[in-house]
PABALUM-197316 format. One record per atom (N, C-alpha, C): residue number from 1; residue in three letters; chain; atom name; x, y, z. Coordinates in Angstrom, 2 decimals, decimal comma, padded with zeros to 5 digits. Layout:
+-----+-----+-------+------+---------+---------+---------+
!   n ! res ! chain ! atom !      px !      py !      pz !
+-----+-----+-------+------+---------+---------+---------+
! NUM ! ala !     A !   CA !       X !       Y !       Z !
...
+-----+-----+-------+------+---------+---------+---------+
END
This chain:
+-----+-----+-------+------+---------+---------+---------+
!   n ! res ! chain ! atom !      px !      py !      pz !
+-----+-----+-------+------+---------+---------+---------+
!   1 ! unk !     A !    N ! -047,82 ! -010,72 !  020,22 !
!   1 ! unk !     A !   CA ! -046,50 ! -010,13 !  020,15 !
!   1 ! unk !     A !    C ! -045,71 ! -010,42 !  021,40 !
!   2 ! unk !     A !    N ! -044,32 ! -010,06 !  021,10 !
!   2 ! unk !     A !   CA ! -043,18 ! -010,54 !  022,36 !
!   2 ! unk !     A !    C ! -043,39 ! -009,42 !  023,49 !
!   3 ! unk !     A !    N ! -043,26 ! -010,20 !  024,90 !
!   3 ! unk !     A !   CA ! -042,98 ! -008,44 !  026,00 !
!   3 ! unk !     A !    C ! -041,74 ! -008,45 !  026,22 !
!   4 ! unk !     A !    N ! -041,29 ! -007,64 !  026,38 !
!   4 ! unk !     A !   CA ! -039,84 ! -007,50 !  026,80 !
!   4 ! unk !     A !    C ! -039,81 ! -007,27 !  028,59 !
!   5 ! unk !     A !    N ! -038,37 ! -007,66 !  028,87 !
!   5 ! unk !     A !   CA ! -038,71 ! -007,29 !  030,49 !
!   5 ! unk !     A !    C ! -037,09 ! -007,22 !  030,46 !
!   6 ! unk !     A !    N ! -036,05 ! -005,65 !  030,86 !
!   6 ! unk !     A !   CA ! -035,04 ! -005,59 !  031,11 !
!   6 ! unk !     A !    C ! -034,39 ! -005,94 !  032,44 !
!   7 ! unk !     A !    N ! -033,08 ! -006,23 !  032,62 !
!   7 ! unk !     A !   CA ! -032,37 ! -006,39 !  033,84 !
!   7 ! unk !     A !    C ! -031,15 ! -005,83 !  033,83 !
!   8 ! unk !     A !    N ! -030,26 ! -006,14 !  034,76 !
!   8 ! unk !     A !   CA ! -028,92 ! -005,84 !  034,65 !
!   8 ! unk !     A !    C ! -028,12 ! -003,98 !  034,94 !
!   9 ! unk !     A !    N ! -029,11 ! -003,37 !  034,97 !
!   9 ! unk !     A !   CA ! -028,95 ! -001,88 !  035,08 !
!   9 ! unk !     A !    C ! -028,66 ! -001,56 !  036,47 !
!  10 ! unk !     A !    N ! -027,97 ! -000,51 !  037,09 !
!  10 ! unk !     A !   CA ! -027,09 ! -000,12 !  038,71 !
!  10 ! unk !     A !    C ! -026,42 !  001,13 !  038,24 !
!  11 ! unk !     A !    N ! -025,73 !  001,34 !  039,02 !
!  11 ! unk !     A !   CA ! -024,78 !  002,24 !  039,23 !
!  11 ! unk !     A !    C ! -023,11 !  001,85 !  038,89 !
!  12 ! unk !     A !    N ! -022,55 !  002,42 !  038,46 !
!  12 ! unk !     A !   CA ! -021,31 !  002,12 !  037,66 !
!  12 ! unk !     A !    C ! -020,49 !  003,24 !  037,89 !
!  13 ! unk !     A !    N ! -018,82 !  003,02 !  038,01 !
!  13 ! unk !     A !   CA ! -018,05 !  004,46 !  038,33 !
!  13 ! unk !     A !    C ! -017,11 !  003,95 !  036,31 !
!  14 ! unk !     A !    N ! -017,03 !  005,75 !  035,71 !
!  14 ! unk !     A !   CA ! -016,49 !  006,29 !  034,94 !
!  14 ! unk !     A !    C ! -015,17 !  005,11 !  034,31 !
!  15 ! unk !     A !    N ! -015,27 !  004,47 !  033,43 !
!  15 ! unk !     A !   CA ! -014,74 !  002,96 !  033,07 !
!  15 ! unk !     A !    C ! -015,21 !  001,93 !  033,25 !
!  16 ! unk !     A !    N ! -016,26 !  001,52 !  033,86 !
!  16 ! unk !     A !   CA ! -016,82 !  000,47 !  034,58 !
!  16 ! unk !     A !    C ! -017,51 ! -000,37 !  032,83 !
!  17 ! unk !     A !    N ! -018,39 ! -001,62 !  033,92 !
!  17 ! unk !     A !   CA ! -018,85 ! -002,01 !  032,92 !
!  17 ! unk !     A !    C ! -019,85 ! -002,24 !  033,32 !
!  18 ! unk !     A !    N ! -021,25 ! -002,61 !  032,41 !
!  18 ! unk !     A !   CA ! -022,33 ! -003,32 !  033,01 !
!  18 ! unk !     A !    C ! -022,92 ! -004,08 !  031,49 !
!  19 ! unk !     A !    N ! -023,33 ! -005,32 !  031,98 !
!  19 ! unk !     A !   CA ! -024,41 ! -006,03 !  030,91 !
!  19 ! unk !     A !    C ! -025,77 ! -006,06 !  031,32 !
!  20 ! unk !     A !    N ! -026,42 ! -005,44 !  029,93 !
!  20 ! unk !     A !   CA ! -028,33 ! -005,75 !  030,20 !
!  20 ! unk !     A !    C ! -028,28 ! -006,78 !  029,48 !
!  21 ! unk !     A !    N ! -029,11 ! -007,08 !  030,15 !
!  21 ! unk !     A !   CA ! -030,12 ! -008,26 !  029,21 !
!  21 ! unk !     A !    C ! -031,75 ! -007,93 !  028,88 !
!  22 ! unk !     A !    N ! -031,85 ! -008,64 !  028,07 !
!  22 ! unk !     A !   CA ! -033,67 ! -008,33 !  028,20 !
!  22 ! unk !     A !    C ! -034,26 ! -009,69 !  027,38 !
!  23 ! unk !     A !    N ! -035,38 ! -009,91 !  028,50 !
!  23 ! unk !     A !   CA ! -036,21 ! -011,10 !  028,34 !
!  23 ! unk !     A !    C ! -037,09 ! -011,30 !  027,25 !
!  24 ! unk !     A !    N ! -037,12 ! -012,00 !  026,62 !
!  24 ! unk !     A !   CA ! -038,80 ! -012,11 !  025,47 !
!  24 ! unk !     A !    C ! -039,27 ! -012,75 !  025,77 !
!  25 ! unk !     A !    N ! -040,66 ! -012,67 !  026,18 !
!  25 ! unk !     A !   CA ! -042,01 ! -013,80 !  026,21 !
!  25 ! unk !     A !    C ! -042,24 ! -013,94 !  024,75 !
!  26 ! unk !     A !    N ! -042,84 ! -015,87 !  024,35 !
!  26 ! unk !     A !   CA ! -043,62 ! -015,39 !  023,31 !
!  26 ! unk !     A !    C ! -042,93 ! -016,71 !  021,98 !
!  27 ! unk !     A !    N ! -043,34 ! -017,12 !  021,30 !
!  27 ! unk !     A !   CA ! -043,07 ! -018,11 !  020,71 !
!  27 ! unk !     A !    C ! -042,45 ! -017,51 !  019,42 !
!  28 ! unk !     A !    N ! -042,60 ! -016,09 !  018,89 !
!  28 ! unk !     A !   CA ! -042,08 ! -015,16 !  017,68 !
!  28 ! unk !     A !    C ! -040,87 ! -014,47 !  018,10 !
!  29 ! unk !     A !    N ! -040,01 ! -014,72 !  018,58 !
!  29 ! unk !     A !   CA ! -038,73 ! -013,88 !  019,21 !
!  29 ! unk !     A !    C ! -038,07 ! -014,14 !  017,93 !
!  30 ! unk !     A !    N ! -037,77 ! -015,08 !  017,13 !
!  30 ! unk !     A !   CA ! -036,75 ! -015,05 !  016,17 !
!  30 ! unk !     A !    C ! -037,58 ! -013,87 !  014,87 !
!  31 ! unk !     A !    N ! -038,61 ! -013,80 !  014,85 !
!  31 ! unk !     A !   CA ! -039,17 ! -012,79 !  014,00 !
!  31 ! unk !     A !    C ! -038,58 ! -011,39 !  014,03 !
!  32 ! unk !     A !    N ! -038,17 ! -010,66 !  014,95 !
!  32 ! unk !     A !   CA ! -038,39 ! -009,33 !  015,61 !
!  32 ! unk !     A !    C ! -036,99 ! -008,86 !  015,40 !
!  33 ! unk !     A !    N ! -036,52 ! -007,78 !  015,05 !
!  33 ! unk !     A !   CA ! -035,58 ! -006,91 !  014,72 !
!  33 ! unk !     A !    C ! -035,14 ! -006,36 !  016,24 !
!  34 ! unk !     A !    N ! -034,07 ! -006,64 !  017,17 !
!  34 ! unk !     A !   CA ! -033,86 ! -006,29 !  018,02 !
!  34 ! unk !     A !    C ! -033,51 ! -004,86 !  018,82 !
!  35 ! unk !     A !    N ! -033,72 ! -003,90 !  019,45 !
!  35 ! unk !     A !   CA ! -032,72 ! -002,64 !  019,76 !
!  35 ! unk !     A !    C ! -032,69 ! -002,41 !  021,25 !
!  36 ! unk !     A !    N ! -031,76 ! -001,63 !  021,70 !
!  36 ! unk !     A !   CA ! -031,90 ! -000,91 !  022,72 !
!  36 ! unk !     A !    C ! -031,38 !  000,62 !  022,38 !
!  37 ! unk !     A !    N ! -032,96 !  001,66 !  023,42 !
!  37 ! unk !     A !   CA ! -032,88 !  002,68 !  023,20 !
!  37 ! unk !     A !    C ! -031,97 !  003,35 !  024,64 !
!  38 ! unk !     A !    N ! -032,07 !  004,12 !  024,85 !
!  38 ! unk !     A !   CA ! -031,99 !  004,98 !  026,00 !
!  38 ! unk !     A !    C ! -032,30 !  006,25 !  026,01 !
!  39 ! unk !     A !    N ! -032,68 !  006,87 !  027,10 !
!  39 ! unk !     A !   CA ! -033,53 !  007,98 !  027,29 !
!  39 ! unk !     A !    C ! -032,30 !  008,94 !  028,60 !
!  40 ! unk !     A !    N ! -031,80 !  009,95 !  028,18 !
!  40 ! unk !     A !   CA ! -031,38 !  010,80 !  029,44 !
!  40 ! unk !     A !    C ! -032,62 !  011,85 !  030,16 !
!  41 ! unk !     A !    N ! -032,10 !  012,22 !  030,81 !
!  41 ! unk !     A !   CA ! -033,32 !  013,06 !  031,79 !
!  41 ! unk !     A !    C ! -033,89 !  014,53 !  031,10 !
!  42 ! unk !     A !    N ! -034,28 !  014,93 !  030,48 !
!  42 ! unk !     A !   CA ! -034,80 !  015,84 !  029,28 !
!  42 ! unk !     A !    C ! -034,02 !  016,09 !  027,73 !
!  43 ! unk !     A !    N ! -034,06 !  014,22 !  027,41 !
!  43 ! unk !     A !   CA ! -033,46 !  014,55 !  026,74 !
!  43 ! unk !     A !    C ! -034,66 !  013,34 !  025,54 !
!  44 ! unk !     A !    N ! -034,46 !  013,31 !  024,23 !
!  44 ! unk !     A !   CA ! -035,36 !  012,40 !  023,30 !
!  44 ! unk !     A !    C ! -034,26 !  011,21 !  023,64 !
!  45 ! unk !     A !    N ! -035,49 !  010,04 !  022,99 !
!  45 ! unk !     A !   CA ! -035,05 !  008,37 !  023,05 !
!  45 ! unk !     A !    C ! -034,39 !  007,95 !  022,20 !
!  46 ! unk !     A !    N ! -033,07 !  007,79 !  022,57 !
!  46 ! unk !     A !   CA ! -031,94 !  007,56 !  021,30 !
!  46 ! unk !     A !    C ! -031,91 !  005,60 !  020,98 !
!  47 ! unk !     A !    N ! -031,54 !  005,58 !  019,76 !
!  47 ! unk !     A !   CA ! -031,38 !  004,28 !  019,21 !
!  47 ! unk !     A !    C ! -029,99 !  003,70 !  019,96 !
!  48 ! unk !     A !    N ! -029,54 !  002,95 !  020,51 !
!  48 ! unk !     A !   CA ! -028,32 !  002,84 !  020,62 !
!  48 ! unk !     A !    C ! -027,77 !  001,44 !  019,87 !
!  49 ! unk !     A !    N ! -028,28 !  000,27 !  019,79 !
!  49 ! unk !     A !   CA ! -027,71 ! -000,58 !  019,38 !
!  49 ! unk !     A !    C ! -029,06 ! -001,47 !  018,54 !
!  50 ! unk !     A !    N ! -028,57 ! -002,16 !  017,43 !
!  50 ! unk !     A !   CA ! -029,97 ! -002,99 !  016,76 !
!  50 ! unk !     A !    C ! -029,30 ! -004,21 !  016,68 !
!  51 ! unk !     A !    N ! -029,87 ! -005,44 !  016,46 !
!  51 ! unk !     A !   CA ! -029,36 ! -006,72 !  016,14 !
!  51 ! unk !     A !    C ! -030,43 ! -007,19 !  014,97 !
!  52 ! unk !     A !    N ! -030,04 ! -007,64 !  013,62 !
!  52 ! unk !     A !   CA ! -031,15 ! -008,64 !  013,14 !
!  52 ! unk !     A !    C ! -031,83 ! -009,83 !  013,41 !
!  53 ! unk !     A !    N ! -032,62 ! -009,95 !  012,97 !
!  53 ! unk !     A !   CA ! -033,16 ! -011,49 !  013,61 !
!  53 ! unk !     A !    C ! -032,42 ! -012,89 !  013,52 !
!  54 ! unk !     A !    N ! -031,46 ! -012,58 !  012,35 !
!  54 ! unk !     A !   CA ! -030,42 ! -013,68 !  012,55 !
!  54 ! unk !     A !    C ! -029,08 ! -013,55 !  013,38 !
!  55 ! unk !     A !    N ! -028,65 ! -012,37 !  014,13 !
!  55 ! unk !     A !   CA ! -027,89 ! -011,66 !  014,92 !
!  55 ! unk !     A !    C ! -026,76 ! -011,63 !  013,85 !
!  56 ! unk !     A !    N ! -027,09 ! -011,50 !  012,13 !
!  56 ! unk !     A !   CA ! -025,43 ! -011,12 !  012,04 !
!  56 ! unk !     A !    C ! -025,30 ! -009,82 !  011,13 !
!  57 ! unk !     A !    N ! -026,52 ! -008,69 !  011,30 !
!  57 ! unk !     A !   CA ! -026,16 ! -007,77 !  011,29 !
!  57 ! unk !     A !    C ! -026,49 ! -006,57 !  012,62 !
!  58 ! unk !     A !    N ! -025,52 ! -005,67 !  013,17 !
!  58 ! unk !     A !   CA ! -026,11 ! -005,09 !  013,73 !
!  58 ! unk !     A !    C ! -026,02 ! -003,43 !  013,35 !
!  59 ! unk !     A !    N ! -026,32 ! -002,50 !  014,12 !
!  59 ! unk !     A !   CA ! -026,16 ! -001,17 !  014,36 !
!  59 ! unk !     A !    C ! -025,92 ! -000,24 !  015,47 !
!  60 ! unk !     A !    N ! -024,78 !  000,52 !  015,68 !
!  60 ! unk !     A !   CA ! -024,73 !  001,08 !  016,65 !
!  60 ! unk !     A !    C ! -024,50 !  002,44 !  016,34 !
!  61 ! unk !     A !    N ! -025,66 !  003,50 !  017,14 !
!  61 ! unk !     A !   CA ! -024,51 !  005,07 !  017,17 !
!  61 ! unk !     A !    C ! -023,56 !  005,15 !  017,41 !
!  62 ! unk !     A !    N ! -023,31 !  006,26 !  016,88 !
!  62 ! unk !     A !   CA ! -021,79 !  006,80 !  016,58 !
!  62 ! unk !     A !    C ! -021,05 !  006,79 !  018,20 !
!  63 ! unk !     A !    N ! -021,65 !  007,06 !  019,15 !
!  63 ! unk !     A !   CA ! -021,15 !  007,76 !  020,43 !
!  63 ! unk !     A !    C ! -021,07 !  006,17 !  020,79 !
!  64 ! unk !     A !    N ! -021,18 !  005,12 !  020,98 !
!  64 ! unk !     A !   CA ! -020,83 !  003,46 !  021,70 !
!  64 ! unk !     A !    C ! -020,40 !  002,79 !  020,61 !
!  65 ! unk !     A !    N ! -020,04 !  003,00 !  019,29 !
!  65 ! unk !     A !   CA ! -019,12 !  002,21 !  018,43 !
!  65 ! unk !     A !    C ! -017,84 !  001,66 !  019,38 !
!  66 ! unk !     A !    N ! -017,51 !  000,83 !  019,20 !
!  66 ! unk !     A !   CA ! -016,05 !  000,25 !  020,03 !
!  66 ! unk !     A !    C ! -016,71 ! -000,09 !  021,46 !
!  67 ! unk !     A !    N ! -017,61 !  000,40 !  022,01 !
!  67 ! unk !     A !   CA ! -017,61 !  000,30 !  023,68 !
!  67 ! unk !     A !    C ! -018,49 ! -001,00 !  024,19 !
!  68 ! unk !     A !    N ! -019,47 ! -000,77 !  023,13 !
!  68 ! unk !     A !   CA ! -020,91 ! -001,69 !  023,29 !
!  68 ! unk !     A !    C ! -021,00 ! -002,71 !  022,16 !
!  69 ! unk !     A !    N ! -021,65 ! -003,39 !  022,83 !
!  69 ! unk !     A !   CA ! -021,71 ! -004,73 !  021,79 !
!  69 ! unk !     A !    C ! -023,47 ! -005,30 !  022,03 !
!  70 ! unk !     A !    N ! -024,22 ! -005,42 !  021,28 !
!  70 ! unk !     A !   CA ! -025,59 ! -006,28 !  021,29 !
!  70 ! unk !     A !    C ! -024,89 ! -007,51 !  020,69 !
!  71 ! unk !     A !    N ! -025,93 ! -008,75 !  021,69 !
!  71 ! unk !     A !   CA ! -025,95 ! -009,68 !  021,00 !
!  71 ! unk !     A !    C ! -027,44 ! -010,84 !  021,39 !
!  72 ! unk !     A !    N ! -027,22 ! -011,67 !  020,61 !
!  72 ! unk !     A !   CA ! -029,02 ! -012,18 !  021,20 !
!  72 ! unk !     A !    C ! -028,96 ! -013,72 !  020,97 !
!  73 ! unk !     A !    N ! -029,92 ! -014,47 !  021,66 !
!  73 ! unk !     A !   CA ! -029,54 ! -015,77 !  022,15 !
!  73 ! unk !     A !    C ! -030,86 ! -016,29 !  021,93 !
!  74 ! unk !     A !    N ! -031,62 ! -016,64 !  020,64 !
!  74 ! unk !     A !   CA ! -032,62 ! -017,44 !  020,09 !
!  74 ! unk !     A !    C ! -033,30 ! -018,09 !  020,96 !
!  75 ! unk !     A !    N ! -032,27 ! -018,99 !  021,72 !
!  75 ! unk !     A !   CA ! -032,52 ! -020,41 !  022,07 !
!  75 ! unk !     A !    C ! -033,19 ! -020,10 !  023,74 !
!  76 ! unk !     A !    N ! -032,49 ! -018,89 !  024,38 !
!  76 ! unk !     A !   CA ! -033,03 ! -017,95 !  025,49 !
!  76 ! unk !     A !    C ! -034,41 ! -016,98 !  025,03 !
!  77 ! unk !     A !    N ! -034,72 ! -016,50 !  024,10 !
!  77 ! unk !     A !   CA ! -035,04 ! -015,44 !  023,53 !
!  77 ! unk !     A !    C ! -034,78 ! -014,47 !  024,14 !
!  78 ! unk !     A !    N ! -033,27 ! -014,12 !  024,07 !
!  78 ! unk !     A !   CA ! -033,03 ! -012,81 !  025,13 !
!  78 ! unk !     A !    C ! -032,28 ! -011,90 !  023,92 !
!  79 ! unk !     A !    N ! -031,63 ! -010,61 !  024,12 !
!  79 ! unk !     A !   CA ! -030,85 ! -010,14 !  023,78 !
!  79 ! unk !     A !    C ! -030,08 ! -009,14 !  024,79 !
!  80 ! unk !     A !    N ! -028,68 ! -009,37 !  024,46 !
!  80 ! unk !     A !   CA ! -027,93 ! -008,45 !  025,97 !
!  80 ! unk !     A !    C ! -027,27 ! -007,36 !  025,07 !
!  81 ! unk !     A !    N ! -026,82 ! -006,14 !  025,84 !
!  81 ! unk !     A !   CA ! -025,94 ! -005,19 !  026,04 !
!  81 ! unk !     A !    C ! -024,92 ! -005,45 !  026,64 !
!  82 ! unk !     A !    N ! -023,71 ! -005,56 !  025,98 !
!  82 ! unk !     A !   CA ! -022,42 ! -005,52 !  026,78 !
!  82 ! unk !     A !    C ! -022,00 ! -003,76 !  026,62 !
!  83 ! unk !     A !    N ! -021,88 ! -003,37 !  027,77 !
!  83 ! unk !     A !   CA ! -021,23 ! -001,97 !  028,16 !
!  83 ! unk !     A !    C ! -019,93 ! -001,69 !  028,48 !
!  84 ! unk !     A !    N ! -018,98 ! -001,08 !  027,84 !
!  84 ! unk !     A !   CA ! -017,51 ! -001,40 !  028,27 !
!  84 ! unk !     A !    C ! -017,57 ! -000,07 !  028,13 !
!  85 ! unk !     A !    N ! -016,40 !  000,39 !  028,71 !
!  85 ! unk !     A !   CA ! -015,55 !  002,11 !  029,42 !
!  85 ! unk !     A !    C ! -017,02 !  003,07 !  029,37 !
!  86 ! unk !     A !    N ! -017,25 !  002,53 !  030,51 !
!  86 ! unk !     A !   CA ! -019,15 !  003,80 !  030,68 !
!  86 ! unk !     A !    C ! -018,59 !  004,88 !  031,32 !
!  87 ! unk !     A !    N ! -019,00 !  005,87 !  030,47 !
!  87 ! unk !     A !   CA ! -018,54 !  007,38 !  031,42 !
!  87 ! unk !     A !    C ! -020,42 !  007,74 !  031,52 !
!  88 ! unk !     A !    N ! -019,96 !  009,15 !  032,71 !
!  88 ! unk !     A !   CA ! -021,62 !  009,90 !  032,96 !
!  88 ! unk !     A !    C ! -022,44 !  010,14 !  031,37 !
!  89 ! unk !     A !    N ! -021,88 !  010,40 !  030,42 !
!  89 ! unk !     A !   CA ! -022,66 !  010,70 !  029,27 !
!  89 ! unk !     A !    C ! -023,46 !  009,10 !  028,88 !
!  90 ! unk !     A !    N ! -023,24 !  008,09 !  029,45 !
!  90 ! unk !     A !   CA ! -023,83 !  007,01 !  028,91 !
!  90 ! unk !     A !    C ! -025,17 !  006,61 !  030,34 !
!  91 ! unk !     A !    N ! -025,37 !  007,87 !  031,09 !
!  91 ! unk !     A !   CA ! -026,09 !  007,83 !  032,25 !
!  91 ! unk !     A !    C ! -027,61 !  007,63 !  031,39 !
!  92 ! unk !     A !    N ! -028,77 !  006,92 !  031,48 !
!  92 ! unk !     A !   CA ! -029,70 !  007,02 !  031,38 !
!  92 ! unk !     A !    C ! -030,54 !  005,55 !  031,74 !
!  93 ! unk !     A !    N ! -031,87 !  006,12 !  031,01 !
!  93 ! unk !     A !   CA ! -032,79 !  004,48 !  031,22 !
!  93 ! unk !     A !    C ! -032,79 !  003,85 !  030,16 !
!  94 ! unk !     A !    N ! -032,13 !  002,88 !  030,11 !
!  94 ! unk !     A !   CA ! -031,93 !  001,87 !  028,88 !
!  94 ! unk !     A !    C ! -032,89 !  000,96 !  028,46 !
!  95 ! unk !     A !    N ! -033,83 !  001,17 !  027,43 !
!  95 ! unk !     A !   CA ! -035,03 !  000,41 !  026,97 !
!  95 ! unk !     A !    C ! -034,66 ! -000,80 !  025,52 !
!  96 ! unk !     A !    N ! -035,39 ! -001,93 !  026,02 !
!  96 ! unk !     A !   CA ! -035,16 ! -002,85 !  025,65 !
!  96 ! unk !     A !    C ! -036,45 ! -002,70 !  023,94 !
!  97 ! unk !     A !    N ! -036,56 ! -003,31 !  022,96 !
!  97 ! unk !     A !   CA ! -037,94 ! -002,63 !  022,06 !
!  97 ! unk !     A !    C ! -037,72 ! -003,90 !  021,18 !
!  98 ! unk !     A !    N ! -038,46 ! -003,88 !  020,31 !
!  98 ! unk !     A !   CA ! -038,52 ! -005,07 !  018,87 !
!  98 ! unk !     A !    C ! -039,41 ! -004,54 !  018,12 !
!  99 ! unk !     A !    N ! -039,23 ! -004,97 !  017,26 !
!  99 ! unk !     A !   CA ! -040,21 ! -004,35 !  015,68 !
!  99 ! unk !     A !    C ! -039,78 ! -005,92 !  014,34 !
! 100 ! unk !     A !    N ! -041,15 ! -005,78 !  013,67 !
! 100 ! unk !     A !   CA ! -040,60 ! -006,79 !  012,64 !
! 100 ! unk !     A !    C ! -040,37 ! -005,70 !  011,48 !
! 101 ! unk !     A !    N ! -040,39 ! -004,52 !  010,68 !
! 101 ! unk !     A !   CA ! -040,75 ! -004,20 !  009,77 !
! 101 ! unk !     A !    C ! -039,70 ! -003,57 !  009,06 !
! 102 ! unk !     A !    N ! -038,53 ! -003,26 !  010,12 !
! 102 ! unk !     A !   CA ! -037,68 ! -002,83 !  009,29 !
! 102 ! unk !     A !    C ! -036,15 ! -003,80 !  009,70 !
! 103 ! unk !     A !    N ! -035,14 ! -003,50 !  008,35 !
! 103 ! unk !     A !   CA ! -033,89 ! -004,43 !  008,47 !
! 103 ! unk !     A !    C ! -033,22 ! -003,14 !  009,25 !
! 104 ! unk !     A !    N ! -031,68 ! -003,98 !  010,01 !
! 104 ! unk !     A !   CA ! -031,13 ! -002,64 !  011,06 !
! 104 ! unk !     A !    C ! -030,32 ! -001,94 !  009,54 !
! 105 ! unk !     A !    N ! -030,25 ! -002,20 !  008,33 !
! 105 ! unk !     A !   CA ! -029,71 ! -000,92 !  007,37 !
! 105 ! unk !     A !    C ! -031,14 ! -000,36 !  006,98 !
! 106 ! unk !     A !    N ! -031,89 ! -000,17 !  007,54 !
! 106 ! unk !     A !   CA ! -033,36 !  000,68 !  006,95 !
! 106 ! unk !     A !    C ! -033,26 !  001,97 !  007,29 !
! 107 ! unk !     A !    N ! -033,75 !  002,90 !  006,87 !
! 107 ! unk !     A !   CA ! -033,81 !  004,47 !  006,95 !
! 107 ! unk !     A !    C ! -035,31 !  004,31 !  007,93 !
! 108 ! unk !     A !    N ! -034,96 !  005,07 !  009,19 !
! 108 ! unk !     A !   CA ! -036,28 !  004,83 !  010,21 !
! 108 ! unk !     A !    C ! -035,77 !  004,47 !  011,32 !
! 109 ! unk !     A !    N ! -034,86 !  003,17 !  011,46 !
! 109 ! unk !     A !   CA ! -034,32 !  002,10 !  012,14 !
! 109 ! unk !     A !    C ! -034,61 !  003,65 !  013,70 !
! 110 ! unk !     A !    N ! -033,82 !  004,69 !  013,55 !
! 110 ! unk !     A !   CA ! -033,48 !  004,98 !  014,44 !
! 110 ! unk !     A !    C ! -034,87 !  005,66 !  015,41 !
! 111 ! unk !     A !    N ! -036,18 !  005,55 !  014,63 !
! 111 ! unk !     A !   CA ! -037,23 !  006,26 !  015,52 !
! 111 ! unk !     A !    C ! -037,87 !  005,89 !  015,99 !
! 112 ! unk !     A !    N ! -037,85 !  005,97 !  017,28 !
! 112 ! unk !     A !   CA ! -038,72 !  005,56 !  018,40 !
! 112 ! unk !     A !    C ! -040,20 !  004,58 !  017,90 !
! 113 ! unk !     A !    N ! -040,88 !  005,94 !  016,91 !
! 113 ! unk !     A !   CA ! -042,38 !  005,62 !  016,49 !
! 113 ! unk !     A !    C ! -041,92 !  004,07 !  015,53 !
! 114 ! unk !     A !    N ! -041,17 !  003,90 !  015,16 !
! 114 ! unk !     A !   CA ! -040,88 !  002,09 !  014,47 !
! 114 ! unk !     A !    C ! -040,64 !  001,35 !  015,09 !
! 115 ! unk !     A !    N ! -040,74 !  001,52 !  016,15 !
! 115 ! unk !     A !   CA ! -040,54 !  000,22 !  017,28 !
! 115 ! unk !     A !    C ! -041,81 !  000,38 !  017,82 !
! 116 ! unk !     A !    N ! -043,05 ! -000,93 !  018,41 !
! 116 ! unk !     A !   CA ! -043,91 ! -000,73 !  018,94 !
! 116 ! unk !     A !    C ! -043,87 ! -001,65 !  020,27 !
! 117 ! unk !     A !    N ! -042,86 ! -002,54 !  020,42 !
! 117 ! unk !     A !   CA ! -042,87 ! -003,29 !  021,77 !
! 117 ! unk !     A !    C ! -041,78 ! -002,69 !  022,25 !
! 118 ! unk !     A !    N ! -042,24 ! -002,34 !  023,60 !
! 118 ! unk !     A !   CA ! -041,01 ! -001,64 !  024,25 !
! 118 ! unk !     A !    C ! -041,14 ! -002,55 !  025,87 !
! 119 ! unk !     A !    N ! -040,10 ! -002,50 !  026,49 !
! 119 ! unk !     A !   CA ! -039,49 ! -002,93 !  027,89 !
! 119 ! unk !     A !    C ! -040,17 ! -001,87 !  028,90 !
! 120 ! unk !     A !    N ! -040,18 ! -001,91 !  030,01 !
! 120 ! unk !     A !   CA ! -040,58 ! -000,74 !  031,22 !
! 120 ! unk !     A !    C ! -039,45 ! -000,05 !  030,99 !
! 121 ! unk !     A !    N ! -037,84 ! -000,92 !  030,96 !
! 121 ! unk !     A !   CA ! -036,85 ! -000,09 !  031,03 !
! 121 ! unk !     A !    C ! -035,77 ! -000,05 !  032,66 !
! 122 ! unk !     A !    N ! -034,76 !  000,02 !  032,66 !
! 122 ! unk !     A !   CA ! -033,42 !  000,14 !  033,41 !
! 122 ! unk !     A !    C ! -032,77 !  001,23 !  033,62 !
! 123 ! unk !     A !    N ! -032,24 !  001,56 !  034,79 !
! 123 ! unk !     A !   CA ! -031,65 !  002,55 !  035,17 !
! 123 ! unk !     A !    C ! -029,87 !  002,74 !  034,97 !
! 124 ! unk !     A !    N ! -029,45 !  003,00 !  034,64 !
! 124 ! unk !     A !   CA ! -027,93 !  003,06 !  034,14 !
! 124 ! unk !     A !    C ! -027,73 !  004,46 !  034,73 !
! 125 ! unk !     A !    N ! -026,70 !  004,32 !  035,89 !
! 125 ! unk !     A !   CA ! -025,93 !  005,46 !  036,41 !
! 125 ! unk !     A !    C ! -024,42 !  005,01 !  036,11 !
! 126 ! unk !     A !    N ! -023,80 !  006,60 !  035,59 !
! 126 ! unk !     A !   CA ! -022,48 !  006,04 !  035,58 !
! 126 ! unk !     A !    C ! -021,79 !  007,56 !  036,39 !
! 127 ! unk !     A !    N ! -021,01 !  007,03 !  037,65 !
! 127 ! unk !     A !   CA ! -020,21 !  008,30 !  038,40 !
! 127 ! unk !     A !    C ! -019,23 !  008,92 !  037,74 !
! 128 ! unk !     A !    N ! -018,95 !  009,76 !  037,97 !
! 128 ! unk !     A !   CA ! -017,42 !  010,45 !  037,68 !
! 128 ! unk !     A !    C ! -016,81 !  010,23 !  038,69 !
+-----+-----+-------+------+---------+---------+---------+
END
């Protein structure tokens, strides 16, 4: 299976922007259903964005519709986060994950336990 390894995560002031990226090892990257989660500080691991393995469907929660964009680069085996107008509510550790088993319109998509490759993960501060 693919490892993931995230980058791109800092500190950001209230509008700012930041792009992750995240790395795939591994000769099966076009197999794998893409996401990034994020985690706040006592809070559960939210789904935030999915890409399909052909990148032309994706999914995003409700709260980064318009702001965020996934997209993923085969030929790299990467997939990035573009972050646009970050306020403190988008503060957390942003985890990179893959799964083959479900499509991003599947009922599941959003739980943690359906993803089994996960990233160490990135720090995302955003100031007021």
């Amino acid at each position: 299976q693919v490892q993931l390894v995230e980058s791109g995560g800092g500190l950001v002031q209230t509008g700012g922007s930041l792009r992750l990226s995240c790395a795939a090892s591994g000769r099966t990257f076009s197999s794998y259903v893409m996401g990034w989660f994020r985690q706040a500080p006592g809070k559960e691991r939210v789904l935030v964005a999915a890409i399909s393995r052909s990148g032309g469907n994706t999914y995003y929660v409700d709260s980064v519709k318009g702001r965020f964009t996934i997209s993923r680069d085969s030929a790299k085996n990467s997939v990035d986060l573009q972050m646009n107008s970050l306020n403190p509510e988008d503060t957390a550790i942003y985890y990179c994950a893959a799964q083959t088993r479900l499509s991003t319109a599947s009922t599941g998509l959003s739980t943690p336990e359906s993803w089994p490759v996960w990233g160490p993960g990135t720090q995302v501060t955003v100031s007021s």
